[in-house]
Structures are given as C-alpha cells and as structure tokens.
C-alpha positions as a Markdown table, in Angstrom:
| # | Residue | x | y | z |
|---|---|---|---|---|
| 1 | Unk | 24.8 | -5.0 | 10.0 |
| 2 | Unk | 21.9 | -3.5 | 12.3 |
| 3 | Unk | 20.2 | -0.5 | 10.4 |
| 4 | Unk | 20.9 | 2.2 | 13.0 |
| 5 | Unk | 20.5 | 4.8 | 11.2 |
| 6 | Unk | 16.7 | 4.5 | 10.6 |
| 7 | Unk | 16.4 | 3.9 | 14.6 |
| 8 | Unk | 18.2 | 7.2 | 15.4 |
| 9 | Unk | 16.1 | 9.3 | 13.3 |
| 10 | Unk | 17.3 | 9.2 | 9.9 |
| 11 | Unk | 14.0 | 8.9 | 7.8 |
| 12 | Unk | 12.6 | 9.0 | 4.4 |
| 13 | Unk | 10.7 | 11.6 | 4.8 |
| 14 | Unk | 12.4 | 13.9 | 7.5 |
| 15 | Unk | 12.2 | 17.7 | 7.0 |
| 16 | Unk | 14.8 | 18.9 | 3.8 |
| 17 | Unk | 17.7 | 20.9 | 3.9 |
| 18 | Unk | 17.4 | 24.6 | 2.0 |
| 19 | Unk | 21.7 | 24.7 | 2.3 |
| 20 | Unk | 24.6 | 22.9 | 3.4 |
| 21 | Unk | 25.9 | 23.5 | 6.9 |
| 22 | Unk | 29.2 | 21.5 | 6.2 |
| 23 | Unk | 32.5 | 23.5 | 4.1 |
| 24 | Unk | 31.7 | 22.0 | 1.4 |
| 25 | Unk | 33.4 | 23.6 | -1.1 |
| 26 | Unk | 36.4 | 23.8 | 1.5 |
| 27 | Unk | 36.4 | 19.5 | 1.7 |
| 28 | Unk | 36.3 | 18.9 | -2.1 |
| 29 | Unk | 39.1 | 21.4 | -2.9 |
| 30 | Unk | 41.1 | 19.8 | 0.1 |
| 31 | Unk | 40.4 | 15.7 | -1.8 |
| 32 | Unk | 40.9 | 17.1 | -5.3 |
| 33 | Unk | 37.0 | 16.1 | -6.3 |
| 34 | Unk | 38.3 | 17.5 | -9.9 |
| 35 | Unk | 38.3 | 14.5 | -12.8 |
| 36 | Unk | 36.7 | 12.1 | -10.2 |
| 37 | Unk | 33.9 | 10.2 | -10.4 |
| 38 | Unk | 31.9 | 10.8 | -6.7 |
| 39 | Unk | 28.5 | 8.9 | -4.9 |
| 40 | Unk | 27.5 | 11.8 | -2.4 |
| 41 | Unk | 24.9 | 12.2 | 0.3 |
| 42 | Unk | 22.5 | 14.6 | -1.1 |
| 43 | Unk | 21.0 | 16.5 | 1.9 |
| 44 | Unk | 20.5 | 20.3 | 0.5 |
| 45 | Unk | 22.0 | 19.4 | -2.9 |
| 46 | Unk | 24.6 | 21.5 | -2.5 |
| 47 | Unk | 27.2 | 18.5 | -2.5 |
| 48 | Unk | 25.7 | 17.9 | -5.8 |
| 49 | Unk | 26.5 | 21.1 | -7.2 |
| 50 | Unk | 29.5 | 22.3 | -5.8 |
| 51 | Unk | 31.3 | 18.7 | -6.8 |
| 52 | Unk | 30.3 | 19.9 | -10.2 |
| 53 | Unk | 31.4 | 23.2 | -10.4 |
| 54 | Unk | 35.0 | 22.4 | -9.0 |
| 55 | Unk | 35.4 | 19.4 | -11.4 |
| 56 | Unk | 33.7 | 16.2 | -10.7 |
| 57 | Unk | 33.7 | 14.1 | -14.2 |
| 58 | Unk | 31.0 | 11.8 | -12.2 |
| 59 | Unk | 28.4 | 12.7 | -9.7 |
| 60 | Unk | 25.3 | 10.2 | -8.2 |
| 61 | Unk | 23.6 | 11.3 | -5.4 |
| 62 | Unk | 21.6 | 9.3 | -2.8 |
| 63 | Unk | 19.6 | 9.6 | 0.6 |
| 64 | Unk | 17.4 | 7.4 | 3.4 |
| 65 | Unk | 15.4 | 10.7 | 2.3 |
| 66 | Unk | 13.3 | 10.7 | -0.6 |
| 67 | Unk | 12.6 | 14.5 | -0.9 |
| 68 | Unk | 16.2 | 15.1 | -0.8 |
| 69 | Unk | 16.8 | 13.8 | -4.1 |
| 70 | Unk | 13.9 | 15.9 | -5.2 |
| 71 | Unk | 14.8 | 19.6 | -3.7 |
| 72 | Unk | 18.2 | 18.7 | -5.6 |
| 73 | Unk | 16.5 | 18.5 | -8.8 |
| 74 | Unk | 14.6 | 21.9 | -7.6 |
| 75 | Unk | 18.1 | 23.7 | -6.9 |
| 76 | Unk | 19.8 | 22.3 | -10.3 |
| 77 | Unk | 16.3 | 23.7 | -12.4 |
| 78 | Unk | 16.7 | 26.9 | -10.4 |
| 79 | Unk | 20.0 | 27.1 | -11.6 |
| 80 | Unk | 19.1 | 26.7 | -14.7 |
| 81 | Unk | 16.3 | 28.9 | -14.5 |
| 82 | Unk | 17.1 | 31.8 | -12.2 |
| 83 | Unk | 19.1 | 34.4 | -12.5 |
| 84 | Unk | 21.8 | 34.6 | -9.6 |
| 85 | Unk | 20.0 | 37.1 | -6.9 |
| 86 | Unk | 16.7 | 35.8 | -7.6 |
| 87 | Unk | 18.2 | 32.3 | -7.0 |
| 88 | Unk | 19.7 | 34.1 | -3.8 |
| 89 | Unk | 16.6 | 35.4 | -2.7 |
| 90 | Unk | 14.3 | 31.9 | -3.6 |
| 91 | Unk | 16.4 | 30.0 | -1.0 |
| 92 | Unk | 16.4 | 32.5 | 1.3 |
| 93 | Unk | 18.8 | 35.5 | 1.3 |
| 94 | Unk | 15.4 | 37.5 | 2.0 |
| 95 | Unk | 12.7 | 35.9 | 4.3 |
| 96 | Unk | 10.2 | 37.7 | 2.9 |
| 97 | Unk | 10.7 | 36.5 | -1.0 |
| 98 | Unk | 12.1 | 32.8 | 0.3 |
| 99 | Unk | 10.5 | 30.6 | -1.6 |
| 100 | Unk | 8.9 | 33.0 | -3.7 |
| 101 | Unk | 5.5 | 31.3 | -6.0 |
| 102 | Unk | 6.3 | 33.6 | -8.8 |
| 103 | Unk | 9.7 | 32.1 | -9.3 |
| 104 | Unk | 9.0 | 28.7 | -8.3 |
| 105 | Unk | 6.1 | 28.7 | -11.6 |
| 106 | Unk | 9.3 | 29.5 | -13.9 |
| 107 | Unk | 11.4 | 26.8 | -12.1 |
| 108 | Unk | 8.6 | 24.6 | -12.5 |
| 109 | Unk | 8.7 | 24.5 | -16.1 |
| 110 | Unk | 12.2 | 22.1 | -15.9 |
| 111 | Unk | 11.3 | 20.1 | -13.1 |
| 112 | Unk | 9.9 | 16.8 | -13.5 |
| 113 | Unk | 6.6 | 15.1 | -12.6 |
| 114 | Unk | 7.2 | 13.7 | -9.2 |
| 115 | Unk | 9.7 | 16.7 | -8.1 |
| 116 | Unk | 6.6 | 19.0 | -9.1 |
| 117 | Unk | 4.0 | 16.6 | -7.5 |
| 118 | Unk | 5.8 | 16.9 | -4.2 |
| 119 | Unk | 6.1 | 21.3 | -4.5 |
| 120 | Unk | 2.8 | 21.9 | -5.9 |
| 121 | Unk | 1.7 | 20.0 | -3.0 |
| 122 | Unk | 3.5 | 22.4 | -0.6 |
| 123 | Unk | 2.6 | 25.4 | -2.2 |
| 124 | Unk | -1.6 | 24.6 | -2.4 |
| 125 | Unk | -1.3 | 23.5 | 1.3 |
| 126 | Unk | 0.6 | 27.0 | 2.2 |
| 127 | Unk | -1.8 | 28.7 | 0.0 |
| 128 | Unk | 1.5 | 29.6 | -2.4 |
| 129 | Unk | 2.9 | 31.8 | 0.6 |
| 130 | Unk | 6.6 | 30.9 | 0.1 |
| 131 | Unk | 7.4 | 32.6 | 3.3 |
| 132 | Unk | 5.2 | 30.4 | 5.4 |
| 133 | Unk | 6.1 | 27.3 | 3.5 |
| 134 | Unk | 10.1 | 28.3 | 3.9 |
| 135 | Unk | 9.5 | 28.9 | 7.9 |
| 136 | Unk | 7.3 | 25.3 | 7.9 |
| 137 | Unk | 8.7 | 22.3 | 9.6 |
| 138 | Unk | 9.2 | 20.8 | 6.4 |
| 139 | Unk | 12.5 | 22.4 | 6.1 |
| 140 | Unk | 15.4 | 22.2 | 8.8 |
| 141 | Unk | 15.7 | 25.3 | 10.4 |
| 142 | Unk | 19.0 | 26.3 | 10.2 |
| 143 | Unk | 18.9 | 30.3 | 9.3 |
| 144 | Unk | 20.7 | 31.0 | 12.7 |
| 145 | Unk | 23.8 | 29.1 | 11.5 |
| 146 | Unk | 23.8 | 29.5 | 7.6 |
| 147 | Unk | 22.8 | 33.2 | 8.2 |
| 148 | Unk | 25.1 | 35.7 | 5.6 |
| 149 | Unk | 27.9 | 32.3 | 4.8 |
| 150 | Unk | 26.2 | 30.7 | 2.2 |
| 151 | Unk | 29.1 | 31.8 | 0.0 |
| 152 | Unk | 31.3 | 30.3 | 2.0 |
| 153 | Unk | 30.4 | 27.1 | 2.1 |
| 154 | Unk | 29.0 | 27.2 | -1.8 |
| 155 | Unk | 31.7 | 27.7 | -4.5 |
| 156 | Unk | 29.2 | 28.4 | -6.9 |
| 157 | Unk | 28.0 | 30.8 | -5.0 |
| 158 | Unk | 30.9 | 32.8 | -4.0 |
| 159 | Unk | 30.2 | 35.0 | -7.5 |
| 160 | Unk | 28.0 | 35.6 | -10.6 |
| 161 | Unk | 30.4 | 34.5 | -12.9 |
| 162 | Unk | 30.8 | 31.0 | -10.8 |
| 163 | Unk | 27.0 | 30.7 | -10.8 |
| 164 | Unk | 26.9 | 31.1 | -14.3 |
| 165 | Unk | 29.7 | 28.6 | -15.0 |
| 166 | Unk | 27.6 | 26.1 | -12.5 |
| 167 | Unk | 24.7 | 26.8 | -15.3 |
| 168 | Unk | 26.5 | 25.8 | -18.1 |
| 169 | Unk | 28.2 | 22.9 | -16.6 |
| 170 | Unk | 24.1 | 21.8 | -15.9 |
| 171 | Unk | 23.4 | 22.1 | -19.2 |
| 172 | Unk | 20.5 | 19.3 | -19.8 |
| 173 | Unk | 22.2 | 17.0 | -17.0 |
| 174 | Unk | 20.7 | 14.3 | -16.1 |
| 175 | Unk | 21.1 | 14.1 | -12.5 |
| 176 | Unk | 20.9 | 10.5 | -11.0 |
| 177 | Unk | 19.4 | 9.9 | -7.5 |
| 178 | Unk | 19.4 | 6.6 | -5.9 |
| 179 | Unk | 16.9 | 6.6 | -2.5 |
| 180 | Unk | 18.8 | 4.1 | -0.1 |
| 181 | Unk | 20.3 | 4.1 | 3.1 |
| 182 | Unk | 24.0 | 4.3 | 4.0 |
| 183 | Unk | 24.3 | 0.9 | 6.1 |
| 184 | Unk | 23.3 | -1.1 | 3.0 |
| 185 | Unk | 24.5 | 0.8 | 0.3 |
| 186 | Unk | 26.5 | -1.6 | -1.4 |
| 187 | Unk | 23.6 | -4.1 | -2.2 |
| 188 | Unk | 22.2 | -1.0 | -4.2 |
| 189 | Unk | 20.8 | -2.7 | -7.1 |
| 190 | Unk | 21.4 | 1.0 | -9.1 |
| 191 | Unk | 24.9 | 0.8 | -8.3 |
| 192 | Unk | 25.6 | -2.7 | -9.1 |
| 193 | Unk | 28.7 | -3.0 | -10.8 |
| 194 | Unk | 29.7 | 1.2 | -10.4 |
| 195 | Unk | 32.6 | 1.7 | -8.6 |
| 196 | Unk | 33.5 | 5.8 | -7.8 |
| 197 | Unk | 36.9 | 7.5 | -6.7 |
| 198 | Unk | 35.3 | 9.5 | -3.8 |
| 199 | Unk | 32.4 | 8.8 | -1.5 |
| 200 | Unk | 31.3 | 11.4 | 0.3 |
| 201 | Unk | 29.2 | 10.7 | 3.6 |
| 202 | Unk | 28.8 | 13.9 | 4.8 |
| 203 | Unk | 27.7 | 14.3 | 8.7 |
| 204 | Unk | 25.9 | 10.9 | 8.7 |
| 205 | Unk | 28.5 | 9.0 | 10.9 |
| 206 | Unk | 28.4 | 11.7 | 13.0 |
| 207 | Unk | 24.5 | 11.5 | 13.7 |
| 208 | Unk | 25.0 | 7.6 | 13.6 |
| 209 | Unk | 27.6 | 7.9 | 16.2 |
| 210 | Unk | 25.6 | 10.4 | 18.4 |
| 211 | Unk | 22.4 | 8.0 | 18.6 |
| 212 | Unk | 24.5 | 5.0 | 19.5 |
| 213 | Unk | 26.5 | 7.0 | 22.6 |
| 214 | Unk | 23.1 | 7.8 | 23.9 |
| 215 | Unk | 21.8 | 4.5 | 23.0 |
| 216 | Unk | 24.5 | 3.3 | 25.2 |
| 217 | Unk | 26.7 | 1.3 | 22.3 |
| 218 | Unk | 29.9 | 0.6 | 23.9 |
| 219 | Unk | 31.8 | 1.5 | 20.9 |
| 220 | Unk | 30.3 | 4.1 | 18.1 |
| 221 | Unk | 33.8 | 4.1 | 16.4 |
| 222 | Unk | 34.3 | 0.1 | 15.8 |
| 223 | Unk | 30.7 | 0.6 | 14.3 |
| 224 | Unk | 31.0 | 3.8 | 11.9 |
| 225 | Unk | 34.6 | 1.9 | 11.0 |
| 226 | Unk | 32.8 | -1.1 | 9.5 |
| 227 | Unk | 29.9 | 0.8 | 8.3 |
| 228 | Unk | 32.6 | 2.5 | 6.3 |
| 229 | Unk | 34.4 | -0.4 | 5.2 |
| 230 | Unk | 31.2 | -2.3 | 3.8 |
| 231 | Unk | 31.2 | 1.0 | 1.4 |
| 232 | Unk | 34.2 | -0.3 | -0.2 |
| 233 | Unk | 33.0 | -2.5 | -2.9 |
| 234 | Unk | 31.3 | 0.5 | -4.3 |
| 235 | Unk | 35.3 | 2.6 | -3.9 |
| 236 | Unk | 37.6 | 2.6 | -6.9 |
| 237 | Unk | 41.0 | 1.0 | -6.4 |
| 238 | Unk | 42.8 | 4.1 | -4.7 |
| 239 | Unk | 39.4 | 5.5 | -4.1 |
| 240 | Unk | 38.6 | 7.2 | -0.5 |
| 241 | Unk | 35.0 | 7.2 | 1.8 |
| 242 | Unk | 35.3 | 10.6 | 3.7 |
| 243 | Unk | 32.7 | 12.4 | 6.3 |
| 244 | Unk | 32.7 | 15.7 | 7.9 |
| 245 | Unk | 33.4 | 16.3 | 11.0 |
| 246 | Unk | 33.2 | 19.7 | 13.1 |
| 247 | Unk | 35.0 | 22.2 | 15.4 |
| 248 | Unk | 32.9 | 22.5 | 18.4 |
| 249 | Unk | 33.3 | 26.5 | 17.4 |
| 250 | Unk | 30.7 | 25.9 | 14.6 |
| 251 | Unk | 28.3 | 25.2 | 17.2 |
| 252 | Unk | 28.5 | 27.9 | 20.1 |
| 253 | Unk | 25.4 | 29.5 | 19.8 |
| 254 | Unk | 23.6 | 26.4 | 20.7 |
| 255 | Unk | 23.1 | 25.9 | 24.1 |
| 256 | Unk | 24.0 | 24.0 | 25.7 |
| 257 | Unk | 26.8 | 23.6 | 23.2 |
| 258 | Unk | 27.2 | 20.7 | 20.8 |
| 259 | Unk | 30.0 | 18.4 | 21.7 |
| 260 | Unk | 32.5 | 16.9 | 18.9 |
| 261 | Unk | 31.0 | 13.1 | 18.4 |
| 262 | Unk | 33.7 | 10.3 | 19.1 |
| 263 | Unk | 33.7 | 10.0 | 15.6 |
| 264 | Unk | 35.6 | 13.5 | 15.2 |
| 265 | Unk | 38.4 | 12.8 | 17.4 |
| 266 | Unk | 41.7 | 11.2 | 15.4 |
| 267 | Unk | 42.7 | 9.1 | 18.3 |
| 268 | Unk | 39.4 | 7.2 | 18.7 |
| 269 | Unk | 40.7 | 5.4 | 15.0 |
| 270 | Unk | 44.7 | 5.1 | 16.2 |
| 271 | Unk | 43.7 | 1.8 | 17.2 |
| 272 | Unk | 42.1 | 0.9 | 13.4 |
| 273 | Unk | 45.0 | 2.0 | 11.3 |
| 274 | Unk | 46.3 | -1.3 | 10.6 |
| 275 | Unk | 42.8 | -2.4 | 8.8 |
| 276 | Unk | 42.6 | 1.4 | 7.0 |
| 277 | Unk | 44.4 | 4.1 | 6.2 |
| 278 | Unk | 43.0 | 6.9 | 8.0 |
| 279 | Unk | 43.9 | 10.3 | 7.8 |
| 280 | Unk | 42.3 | 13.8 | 8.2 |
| 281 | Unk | 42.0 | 16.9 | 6.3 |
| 282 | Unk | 41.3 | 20.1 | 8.2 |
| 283 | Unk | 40.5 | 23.7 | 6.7 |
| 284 | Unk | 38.8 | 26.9 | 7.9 |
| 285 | Unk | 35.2 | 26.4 | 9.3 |
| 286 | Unk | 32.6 | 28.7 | 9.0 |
| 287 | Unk | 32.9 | 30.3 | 12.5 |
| 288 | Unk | 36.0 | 30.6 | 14.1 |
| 289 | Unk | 38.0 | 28.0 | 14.3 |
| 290 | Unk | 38.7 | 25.2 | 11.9 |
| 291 | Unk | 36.8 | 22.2 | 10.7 |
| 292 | Unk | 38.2 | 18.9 | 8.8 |
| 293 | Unk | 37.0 | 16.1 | 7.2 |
| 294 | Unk | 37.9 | 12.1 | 8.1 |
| 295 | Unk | 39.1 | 10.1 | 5.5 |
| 296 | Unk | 39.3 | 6.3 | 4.5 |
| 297 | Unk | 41.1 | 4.6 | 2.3 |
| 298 | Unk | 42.3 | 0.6 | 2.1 |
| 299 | Unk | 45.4 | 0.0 | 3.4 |
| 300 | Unk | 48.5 | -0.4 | 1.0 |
| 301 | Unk | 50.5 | -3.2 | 2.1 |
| 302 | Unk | 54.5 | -2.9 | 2.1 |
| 303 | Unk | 56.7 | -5.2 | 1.3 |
C-alpha cells in the first residue's frame, strides 16, 4: 500500500496537539470503550486518558509523530502531579500561565529521560516563557476552536472528582507508545501477536482522504476502506476500527468553511457493505450540530 499519509503532511515531527478537537469522550461512551482492550492514535493524549477514565482494561498508543507519544507522557505526569486548576491553567485555560516553567519543574520530576530531553529543550530555547513557547509553532493552534469546551470533549475533565479518579486510575502506569504510521501498522514489530477490541483512528482518514481529493485520487473511499481493512489482523474477533468524522457546524468559523471529507458521508461506503460491516454512531458535537464516528467491523456471514 502507497504511504500517503507521509506525502500529505503527516510527519514525525509535525507541531503537537495541547487538546483534542474530536468528542472524545462522546465516541467512547457511544462504542462502550469500558473492559476493552484499545490501540489509539495519540495526537493530544487525550484519547489516551479519557479511554482510561471511562473504562478501558487496555490502552497502547501510537503516532507517525514522535512528540506525540511524548506530550502524552507530559499530560499523564501532570495528572499525576498537578492539582486540577493548575493542570487547567498549564494547558492553557489562562494564556498568560499556559505552559507555566514553575509547574512544568514539578511535572518534570515523573517524566522520563527523553520526554524531558525534548521540554527542557523547548523551555531553554523560549528562555522558560511558557507563554511564548505555548503561542510557538510547535503546537497546533487550535485556541479558537477548543476555546472554553475542553470539558466537553474531556471526561476527566468535566469535574475535580473525575480528574482525581483519572489520577488514581494512573497510578505508576506504564504507558506504552509505539511510533509508526497508520498504513503499515500491522507489520508493527511491538504489536506482533497483540490483537485489541477497538482501534481508534481518530481524524487520520479524514486528512488521508483530503490529500488524495486534491491530489486528484479518483477514489479516497476504496483507499481509506483498505487502509482500514489491513488494520484487522491487529482487531480482536468481534473487534471494531472506528474514525471520527465531523458536522461541517464544527467548522464555521473558518473561512472559507471546511467541507465534510468523502470519507464522512455514509453513502460513499453503501457500495462496500458486502466486504465490512459499516455503521455510524452520531452524538452532539461541540458546536451546534452533531458529530459521529464511522465504524468497521468484519462482516458476519449468515447462513
């Protein structure tokens, strides 16, 4: 399978995510993530976190990018470490204290040597102004859409007493990051012989199937559906591979505003149902209107 995903911008070392722009606690309540075992696109971390406050027996990350494994392991020591409005305020609540160096030297102390390797870097080259390293093009900026509903896409946000069950749930966890890249993820020599009940692909078909429409691929769908499918070794028998997919609502503030990929629309995948069983899951987005997720599963032959 050609690696597309690298050629449309998805890089090792692209600019990290400080949240999740998806529902995500809204998607894992809707696929019952509780008891499961679950391989999850890291991006903010916040997959990571919220599968394990609502349940998750199982959770391994992985990422084309590098420093998302890493500001996941800085969210789950700050977790550990922070109480919940300074935790608030380090990723960003208050520009001003984003990022803050005082807080980051008590998250420090649980991190590990190449998570700190990579901060301590940022904070010498930002002369430990949190602010000006939080506002830097290595983060996404994404303030205008996250904004005041951090809460609502972050169960373990939504309270104190959630963020505190999050904690204990931590514990001394030892959080497992593979670094790969979705298109070959099966030949993962770190997940040889796992197999997990959910996979959770988050926007990346999306973005795949974006770059290929503007590529000019003459069918983004047939491509995400065998991307999917070559997933499945990894899949649990009765397991699911899902991805989120948004209302065009979520995005009216850009301008001009962001289209729903081909990959969002149900009746691009009519025409696949008798290879997979495809089905979607919507729920309330963060603006008005709703989003959903797309979901895979093998087909169950009848008799």
């Amino acid at each position: 399978m050609r690696n597309f995903g690298k050629e449309v911008g998805m890089l090792e070392d692209a600019p990290m995510y400080v949240y999740a722009t998806e529902m995500v606690s809204k998607y894992y309540s809707a696929l019952g993530v509780s008891g499961k075992s679950l391989l999850s696109v890291c991006g903010s971390g916040d997959q990571i976190l919220n599968a394990y406050l609502l349940g998750a027996k199982r959770v391994v990350g992985f990422d084309i990018n590098f420093k998302a494994g890493l500001f996941t392991r800085l969210k789950i020591a700050a977790v550990r470490t922070l109480e919940y409005r300074e935790f608030m305020d380090f990723f960003g609540r208050r520009g001003r204290r984003a990022f803050e160096y005082r807080l980051y030297k008590r998250v420090r102390e649980m991190l590990d040597a190449r998570t700190t390797g990579l901060f301590d870097g940022l904070y010498e080259e930002f002369k430990q102004d949190g602010g000006r390293l939080y506002h830097s093009d290595n983060f996404r900026q994404r303030a205008w859409f996250v904004g005041g509903s951090t809460d609502k896409i972050n169960a373990y946000l939504t309270s104190e007493a959630r963020y505190l069950k999050l904690r204990g749930i931590l514990g001394s966890l030892d959080f497992k990051f593979v670094q790969h890249d979705i298109e070959r993820l099966s030949e993962c020599k770190e997940l040889k012989g796992q197999r997990f009940d959910l996979i959770n692909t988050s926007n990346v078909p999306n973005y795949i199937s974006r770059g290929l429409r503007r590529a000019g691929h003459g069918d983004p769908c047939e491509y995400i559906v065998n991307m999917i499918g070559n997933l499945f070794p990894l899949v649990s028998r009765g397991g699911r591979v899902f991805y989120y997919a948004y209302s065009p609502a979520t995005y009216t503030d850009q301008k001009p505003v962001r289209p729903v990929p081909p990959t969002g629309m149900m009746k691009n995948f009519v025409r696949f149902r008798d290879r997979w069983d495809i089905s979607e899951k919507r729920f309330r987005g963060v603006m008005d209107g709703y989003d959903k997720v797309m979901v895979f599963g093998r087909k169950t032959l009848r008799e």
